[in-house]
Every structure is written in C-alpha cells, then in structure tokens.
N, C-alpha and C positions, 0 to 999 in steps of 0.2 A: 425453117423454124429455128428462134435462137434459142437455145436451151440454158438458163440462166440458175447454178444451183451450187453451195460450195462444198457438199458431199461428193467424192469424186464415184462411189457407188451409183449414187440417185444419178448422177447423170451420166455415168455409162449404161447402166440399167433402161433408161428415159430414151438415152437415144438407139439405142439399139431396137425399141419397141419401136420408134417413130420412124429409121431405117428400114426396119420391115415393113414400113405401111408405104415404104416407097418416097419420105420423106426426107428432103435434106434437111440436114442439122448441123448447125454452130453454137460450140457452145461456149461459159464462160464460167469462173469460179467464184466471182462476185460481183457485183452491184457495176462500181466502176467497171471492169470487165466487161460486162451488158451492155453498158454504153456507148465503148469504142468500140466492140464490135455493131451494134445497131449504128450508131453514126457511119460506120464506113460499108454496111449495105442495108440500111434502110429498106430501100427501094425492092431491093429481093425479099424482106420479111416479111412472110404471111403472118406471123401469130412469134410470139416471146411469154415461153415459161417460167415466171419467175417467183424466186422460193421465198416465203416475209423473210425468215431470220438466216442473216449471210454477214461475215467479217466487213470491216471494209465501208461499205456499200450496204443498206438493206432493202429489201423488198419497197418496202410503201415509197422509200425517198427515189431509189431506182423508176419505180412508176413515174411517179411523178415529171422526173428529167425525161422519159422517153417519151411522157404527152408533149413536152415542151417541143421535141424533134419533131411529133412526130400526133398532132391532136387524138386522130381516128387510130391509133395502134390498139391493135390486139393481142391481149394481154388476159394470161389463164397463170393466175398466182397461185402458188404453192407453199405445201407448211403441211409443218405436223401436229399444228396446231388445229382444232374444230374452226368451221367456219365462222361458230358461234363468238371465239376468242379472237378473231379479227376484226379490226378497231371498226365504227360506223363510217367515220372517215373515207377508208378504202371501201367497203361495200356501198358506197352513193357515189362513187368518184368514177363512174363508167367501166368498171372492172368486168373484162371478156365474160370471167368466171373464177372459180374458187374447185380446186381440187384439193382432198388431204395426203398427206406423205401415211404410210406406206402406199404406193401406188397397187392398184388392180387394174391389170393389164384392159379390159373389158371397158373398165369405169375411166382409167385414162383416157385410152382413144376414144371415146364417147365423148370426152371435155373435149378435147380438143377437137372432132370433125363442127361438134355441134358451136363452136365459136369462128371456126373458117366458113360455114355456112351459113352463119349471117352478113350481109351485106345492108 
C-alpha cells in the first residue's frame, strides 16, 4: 500500500493501522512524492491512499498522473473534507473509493479490504 498524505500524524497513525493488518506500507508527503515512489514500484502496489488537499502536489492532479502510469490503479482518496465537497470530476473519474479524515479504525480498513477486493 502507498500511503500518500502530508500530515506526518495521518500517516503514522494510517500506517501503523495497515501494518497491523499485516500490510506493507510506503509512504509519501506529497503528490510528487506519490509519484516517484509509485513509478519506482508500481508493480508491488496493490491500492494508494491518497489525501485531496497536499503542498506541492494535490490529490486530484496526483490521481490523475498515476492513471497515466498506471490506467487500472487503485486509489481510495482521502480528505477531511465530506465526500459531498469533492469535485464531480474526481467522483466519475474511476475513483477505488472516498474515505474522510479523521479516520475510524473499523471504517478505514473496511475502505480499504473492500477496494483490494475488487477485481
């Protein structure tokens, strides 16, 4: 799992829940960040967490470049914003799923098995 977020909390918190599930995790601080680490193992990435609002780099355009890599990626975006305040754009653009920040441990790993178990 790449774990894609620029609160250094959210993703020690993130991966330490997805570690216990027995999950490897990589992760990154921002957009660009997510990139070069996805470009340089793709092929190991079952699923990438990634947060909309990040310096740098943000969620939607990050998306975007990593369909470019990568058409079929699985991608379960994050925010602390309602799903309702993400653009229509992103919700019609093949998006794995939509989880909100603060996480619930329960409601996380539920986004996440329930996107690696689609095929």
């Amino acid at each position: 799992v790449l774990l894609v977020d620029d609160e250094d909390m959210v993703r020690e918190v993130a991966r330490r829940m997805l570690e216990r599930e027995g999950f490897v995790v990589l992760t990154a601080a921002d957009g660009r960040e997510g990139l070069d680490v996805y470009r340089a193992n793709a092929d190991a990435i079952d699923l990438v967490i990634l947060d909309m609002a990040m310096p740098r780099m943000g969620g939607e355009e990050a998306y975007g470049e990593l369909r470019a890599i990568k058409s079929d990626v699985r991608v379960l975006l994050s925010s602390g914003y309602s799903e309702t305040q993400i653009s229509e754009h992103m919700k019609n653009s093949g998006l794995g799923g939509f989880i909100q920040k603060p996480y619930e441990i329960e409601t996380f790993l539920d986004a996440v098995y329930t996107i690696l178990e689609r095929e």
